[in-house]
C-alpha positions in Angstrom: -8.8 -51.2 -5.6 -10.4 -48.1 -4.3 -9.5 -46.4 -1.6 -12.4 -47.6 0.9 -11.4 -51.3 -0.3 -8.0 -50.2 0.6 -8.4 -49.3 3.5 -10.6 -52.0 4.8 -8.0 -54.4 3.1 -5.3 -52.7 5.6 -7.5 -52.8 8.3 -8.0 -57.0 7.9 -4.3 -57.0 7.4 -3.9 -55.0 10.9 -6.0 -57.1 12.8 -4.9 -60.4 11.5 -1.3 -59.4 12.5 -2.5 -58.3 16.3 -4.0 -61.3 16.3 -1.0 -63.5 15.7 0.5 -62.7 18.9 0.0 -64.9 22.2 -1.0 -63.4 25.3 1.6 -64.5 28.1 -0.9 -65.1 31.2 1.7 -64.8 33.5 3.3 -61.7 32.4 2.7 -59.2 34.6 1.0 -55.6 33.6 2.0 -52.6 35.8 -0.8 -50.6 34.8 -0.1 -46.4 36.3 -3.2 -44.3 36.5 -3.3 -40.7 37.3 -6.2 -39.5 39.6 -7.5 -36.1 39.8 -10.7 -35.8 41.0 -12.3 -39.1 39.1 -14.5 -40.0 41.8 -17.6 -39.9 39.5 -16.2 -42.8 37.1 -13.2 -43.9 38.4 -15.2 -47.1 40.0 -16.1 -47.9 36.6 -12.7 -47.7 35.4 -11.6 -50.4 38.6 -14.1 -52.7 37.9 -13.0 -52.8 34.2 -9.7 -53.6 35.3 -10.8 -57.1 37.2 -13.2 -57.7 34.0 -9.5 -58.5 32.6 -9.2 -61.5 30.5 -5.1 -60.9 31.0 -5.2 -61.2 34.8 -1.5 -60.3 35.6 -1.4 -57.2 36.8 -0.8 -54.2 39.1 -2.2 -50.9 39.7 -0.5 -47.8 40.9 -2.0 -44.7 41.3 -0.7 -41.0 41.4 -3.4 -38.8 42.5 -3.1 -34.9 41.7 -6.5 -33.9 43.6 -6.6 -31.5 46.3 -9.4 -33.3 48.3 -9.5 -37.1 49.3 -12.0 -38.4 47.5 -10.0 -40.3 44.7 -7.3 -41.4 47.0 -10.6 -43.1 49.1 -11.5 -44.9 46.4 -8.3 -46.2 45.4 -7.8 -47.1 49.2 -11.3 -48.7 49.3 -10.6 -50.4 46.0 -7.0 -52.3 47.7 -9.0 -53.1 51.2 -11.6 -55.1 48.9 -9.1 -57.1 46.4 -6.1 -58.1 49.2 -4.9 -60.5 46.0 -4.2 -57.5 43.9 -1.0 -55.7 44.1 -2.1 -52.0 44.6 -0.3 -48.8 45.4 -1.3 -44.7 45.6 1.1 -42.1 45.9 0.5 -38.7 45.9 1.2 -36.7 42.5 3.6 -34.1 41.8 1.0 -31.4 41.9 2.7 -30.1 38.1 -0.1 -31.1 35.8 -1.4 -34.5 34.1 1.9 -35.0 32.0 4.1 -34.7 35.1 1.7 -36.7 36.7 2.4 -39.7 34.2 6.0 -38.8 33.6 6.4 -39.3 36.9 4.6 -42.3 37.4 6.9 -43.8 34.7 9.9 -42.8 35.8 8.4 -44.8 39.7 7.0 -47.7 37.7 7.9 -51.0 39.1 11.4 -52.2 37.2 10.3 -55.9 37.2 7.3 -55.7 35.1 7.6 -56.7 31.5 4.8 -54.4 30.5 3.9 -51.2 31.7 0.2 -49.4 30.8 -1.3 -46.2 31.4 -4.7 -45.5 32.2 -7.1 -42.5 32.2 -9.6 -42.4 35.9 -12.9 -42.1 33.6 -12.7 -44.7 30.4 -13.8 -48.7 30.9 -11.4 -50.9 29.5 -12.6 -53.7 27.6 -12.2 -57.1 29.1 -9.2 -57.9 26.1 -7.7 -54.7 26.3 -4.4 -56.2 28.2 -4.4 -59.4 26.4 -4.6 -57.8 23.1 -1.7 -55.1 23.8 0.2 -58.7 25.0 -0.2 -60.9 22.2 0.9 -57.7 19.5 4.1 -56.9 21.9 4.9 -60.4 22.5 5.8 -60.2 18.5 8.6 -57.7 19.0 12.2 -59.2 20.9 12.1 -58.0 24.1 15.5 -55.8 23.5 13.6 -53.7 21.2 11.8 -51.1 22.7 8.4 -51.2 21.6 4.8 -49.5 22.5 1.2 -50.6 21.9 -1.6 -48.3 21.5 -5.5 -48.5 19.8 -8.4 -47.3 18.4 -11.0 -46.1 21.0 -14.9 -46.6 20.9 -16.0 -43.0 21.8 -18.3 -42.5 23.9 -20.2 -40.1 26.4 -20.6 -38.8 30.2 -23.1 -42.3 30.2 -21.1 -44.8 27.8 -24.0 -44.0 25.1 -22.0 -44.5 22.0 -21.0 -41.9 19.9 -18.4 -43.3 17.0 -15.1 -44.1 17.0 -11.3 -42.8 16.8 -10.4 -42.2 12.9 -8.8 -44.9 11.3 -5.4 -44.2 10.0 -4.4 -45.0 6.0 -0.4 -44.5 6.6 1.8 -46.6 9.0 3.0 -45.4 12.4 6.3 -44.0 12.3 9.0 -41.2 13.3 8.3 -38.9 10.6 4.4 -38.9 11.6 5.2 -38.6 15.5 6.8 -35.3 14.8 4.1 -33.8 13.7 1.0 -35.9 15.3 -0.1 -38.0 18.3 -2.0 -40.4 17.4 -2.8 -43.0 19.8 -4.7 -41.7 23.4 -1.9 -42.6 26.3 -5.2 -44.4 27.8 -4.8 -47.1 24.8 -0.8 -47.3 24.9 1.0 -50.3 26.6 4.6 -50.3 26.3 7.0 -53.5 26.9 10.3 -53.5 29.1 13.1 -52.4 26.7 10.5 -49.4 26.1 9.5 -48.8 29.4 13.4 -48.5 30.6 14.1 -46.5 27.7 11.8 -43.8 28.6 11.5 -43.8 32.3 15.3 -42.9 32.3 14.6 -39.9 30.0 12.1 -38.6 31.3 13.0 -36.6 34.2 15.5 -35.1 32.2 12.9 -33.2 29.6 11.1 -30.4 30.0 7.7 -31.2 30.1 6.2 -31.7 26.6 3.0 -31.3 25.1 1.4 -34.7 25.6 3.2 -37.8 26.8 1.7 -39.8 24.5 2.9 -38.1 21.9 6.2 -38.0 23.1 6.2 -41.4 23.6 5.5 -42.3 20.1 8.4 -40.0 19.5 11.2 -41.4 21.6 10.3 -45.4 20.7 10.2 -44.5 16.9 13.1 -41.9 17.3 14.8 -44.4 18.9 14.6 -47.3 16.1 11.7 -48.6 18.5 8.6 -50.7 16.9 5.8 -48.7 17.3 2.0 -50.9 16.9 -1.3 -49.2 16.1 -4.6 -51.6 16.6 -7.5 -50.9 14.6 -10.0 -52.9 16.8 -11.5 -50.7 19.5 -10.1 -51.8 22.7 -11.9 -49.3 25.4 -14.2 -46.9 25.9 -13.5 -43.4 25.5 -15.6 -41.0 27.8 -16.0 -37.7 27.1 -17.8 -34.9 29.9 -17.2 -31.5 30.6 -14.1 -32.2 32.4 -11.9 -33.8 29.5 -8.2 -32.6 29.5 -7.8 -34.2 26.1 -10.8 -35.0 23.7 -11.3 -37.5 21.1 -11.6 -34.7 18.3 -13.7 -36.8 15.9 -16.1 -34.5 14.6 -15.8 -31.8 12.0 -16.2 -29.1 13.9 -13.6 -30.3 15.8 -11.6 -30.8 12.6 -12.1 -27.2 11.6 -10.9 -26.0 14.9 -8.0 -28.2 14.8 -7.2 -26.9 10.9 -8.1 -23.1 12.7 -5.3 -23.8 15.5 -2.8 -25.4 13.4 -2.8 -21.6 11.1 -3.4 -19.6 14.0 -0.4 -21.0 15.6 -1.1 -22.9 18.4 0.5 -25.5 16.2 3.4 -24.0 16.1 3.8 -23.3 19.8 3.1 -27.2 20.8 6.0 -27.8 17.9 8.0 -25.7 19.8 7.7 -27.8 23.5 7.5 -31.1 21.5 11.2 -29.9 20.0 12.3 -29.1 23.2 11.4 -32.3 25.0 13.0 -34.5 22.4 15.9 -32.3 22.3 18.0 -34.0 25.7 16.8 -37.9 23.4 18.0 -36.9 20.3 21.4 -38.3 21.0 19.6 -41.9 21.4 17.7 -41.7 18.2 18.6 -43.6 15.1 20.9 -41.0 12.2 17.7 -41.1 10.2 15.4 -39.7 12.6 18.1 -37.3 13.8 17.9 -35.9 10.0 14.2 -35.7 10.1 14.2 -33.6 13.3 16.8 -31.3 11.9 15.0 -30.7 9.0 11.9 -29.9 10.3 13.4 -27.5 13.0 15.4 -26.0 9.6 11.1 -26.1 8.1 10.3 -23.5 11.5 12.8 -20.6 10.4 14.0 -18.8 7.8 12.5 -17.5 4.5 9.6 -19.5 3.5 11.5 -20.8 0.3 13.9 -22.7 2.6 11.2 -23.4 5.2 9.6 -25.8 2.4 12.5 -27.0 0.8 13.6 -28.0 4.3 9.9 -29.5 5.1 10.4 -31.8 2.0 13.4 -33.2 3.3 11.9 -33.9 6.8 10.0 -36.0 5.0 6.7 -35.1 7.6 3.7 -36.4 7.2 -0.7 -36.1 9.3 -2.7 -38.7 8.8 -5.0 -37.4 6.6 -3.8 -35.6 3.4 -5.9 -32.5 4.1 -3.9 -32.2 7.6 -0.3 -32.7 5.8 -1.5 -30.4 3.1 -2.0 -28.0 6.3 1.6 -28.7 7.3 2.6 -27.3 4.2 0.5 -24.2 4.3 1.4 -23.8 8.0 4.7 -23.7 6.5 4.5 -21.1 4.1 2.7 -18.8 6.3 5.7 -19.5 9.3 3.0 -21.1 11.5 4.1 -24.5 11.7 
């Protein structure tokens, strides 16, 4: 089998197994957006949440912006759907990944599934029901989180590709060294949501929560779930704090910041955040995080030695090929 067939043959695989999940109806969604100054697409982004085929849910808002035009639209938004459950509060003023942290830690304690969402995407009308029916496979003691491929788009919706599949499964020893699912995609059920919203005021602030998401649930002996099928769209402008990164320009920077060690510094607040979970994660995963801090110091014959027992791997084989050289050169 070659390794297009395999990948497509992984991809069927994928996607049959979302699929044999049930969507609970019933089950209600908090959903917890963070606002700062979306008032060009944020209506978009409401009316993509009533478009929902999964019609259980909530919205709660944090808004960040220093003028009242967001927190209008949110308020406009509640006035017109008196059914809907809506709430805004005002942000923590510390940046987006306070902002969410924040709103996590807030987040309503009866829902059994919590999702964020970005102010400028548009959901597609299965996006809840999908991230549902692939949770509703996991026992609801074990934490698990949700998150998908992405349909990129731009300022307009015109289509532009989409997020890069991934060959090699989800999993601890991945998360430490790469985010890969947009915290606009992830959805997160009860055991997971409890999990983290009691961590995360104790952290300092990492580098993305998304990524440090995917590293507490799989840290933690949590069932992380990628879906290959597109479930939103992906809006990139000029005002992007995270972009989709799916050209190869964008690839060579990525390659140019990961040597020029940027990489290394994001290693250094992802370490830190997971440092006050570590206690929770499984004796595995506590090894793999060892090793790789042992990868970050020391002379470079022990820094690889110590990288091939973390065990670490990108999703590509050029990017974990970077890891190594990042290594060698003390960059990673």
């Amino acid at each position: 089998m070659t390794f297009r067939r395999h990948l497509a043959h992984r991809r069927r695989i994928a996607e049959d197994g979302m699929a044999q999940g049930r969507d609970e109806p019933h089950a209600e969604v908090a959903i917890l957006m963070g606002l700062y100054h979306g008032e060009a697409f944020l209506p978009q982004q409401l009316d993509s949440l009533l478009a929902q085929d999964h019609g259980a849910w909530s919205l709660t808002a944090s808004d960040d912006s220093e003028t009242p035009e967001s927190a209008a639209l949110v308020r406009a938004f509640a006035r017109d759907h008196p059914e809907r459950s809506v709430a805004l509060r005002r942000g923590p003023r510390r940046g987006f990944v306070r902002n969410f942290l924040t709103l996590l830690e807030r987040a309503p304690r009866d829902a059994p599934y919590l999702a964020f969402a970005d102010q400028d995407d548009r959901w597609f009308a299965d996006k809840l029901s999908r991230a549902v029916a692939a949770l509703s496979r996991v026992p609801a003691t074990e934490p698990a989180l949700y998150m998908a491929a992405t349909e990129i788009c731009d300022a307009d919706l015109r289509v532009l590709g989409r997020s890069a599949p991934f060959a090699r499964p989800p999993a601890f020893r991945n998360a430490l060294v790469q985010s890969i699912g947009g915290a606009n995609t992830m959805v997160m059920n009860r055991a997971a949501a409890d999990l983290a919203s009691d961590l995360a005021a104790t952290v300092p602030d990492p580098a993305s929560h998304d990524w440090w998401l995917y590293q507490v649930v799989s840290g933690c002996g949590g069932t992380v779930l990628f879906d290959p099928v597109p479930v939103m769209s992906y809006r990139q402008h000029g005002r992007n704090l995270v972009g989709a990164n799916i050209s190869a320009g964008a690839r060579l920077d990525r390659l140019r910041r990961l040597l020029g060690g940027e990489f290394a510094a994001l290693n250094a607040r992802s370490l830190a955040a997971i440092a006050p979970v570590e206690a929770r994660f499984t004796p595995d995963a506590r090894a793999a995080a060892a090793a790789f801090r042992d990868a970050r110091q020391g002379p470079w014959w022990r820094r690889l030695a110590a990288l091939r027992r973390a065990g670490v791997y990108r999703q590509g084989r050029a990017d974990t090929a970077a890891l190594h050289v990042a290594c060698l050169l003390g960059r990673l």
